[in-house]
C-alpha positions in Angstrom: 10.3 39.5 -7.5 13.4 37.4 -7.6 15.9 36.8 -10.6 18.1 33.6 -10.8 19.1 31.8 -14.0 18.4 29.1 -15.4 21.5 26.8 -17.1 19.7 23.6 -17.5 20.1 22.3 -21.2 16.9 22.5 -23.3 17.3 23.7 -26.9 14.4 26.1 -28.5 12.5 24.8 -31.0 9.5 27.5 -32.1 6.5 26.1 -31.5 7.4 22.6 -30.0 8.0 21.7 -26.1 11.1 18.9 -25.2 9.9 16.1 -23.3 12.3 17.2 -20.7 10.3 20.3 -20.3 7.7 18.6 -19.2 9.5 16.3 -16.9 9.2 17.2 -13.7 11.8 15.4 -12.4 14.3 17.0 -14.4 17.2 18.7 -12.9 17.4 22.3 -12.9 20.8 24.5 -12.3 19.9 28.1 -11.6 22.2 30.6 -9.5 20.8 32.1 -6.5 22.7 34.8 -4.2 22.8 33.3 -0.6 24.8 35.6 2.1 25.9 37.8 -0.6 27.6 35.2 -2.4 26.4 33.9 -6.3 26.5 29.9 -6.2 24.1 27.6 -8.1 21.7 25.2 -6.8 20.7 21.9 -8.6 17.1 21.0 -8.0 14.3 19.1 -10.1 11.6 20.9 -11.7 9.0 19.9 -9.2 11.4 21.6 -6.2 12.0 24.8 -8.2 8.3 24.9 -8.2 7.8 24.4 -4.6 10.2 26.7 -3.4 8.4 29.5 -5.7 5.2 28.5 -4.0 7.0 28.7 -0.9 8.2 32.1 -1.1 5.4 33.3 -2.7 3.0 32.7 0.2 5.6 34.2 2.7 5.9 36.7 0.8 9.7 37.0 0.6 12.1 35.9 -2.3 13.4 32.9 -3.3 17.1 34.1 -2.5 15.6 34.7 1.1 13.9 31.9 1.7 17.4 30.1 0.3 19.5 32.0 2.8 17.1 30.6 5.4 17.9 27.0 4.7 21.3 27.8 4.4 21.6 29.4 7.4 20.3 26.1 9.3 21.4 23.4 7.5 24.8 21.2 8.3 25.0 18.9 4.6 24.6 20.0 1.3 22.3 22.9 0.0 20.0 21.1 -2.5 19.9 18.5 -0.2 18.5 21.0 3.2 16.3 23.0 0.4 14.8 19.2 -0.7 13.9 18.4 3.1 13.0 21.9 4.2 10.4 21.9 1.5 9.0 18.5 2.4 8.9 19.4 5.9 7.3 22.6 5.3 4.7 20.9 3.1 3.8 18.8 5.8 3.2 21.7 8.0 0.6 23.2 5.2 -1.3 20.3 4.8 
């Protein structure tokens, strides 16, 4: 469905989980390709969540439903994806 990376720091360890796995308000960096440009987004585990929700029920990817925000926001990226998610949570409820 949709490929980005994840950079955030958490070292492997077989058979154990890092607390800050399990945070969810733990900030993620991942790269997502918005307007045919690679740039990385930081969000907290809880929004990277979300957003997969998100595009999952609209059945698009998480690049596209990126781009979307992108294309309507005026401030920072993180920031717009943050609110558009809250607003659009508000709408499902």
């Amino acid at each position: 469905m949709t490929a980005f990376s994840d950079s955030s720091r958490q070292t492997y360890a077989p058979g154990r989980v890092s607390a800050d796995a399990l945070d969810p308000t733990r900030l993620v960096k991942r790269s997502v390709v918005v307007a045919g440009h690679r740039t990385s987004v930081s969000l907290e585990d809880a929004f990277w969540s979300e957003l997969r929700r998100v595009a999952t029920a609209r059945r698009c990817s998480i690049n596209a439903l990126i781009a979307e925000v992108d294309a309507g926001r005026s401030g920072n990226l993180s920031s717009a994806i943050r609110v558009f998610l809250l607003l659009n949570r508000v709408k499902d409820e």
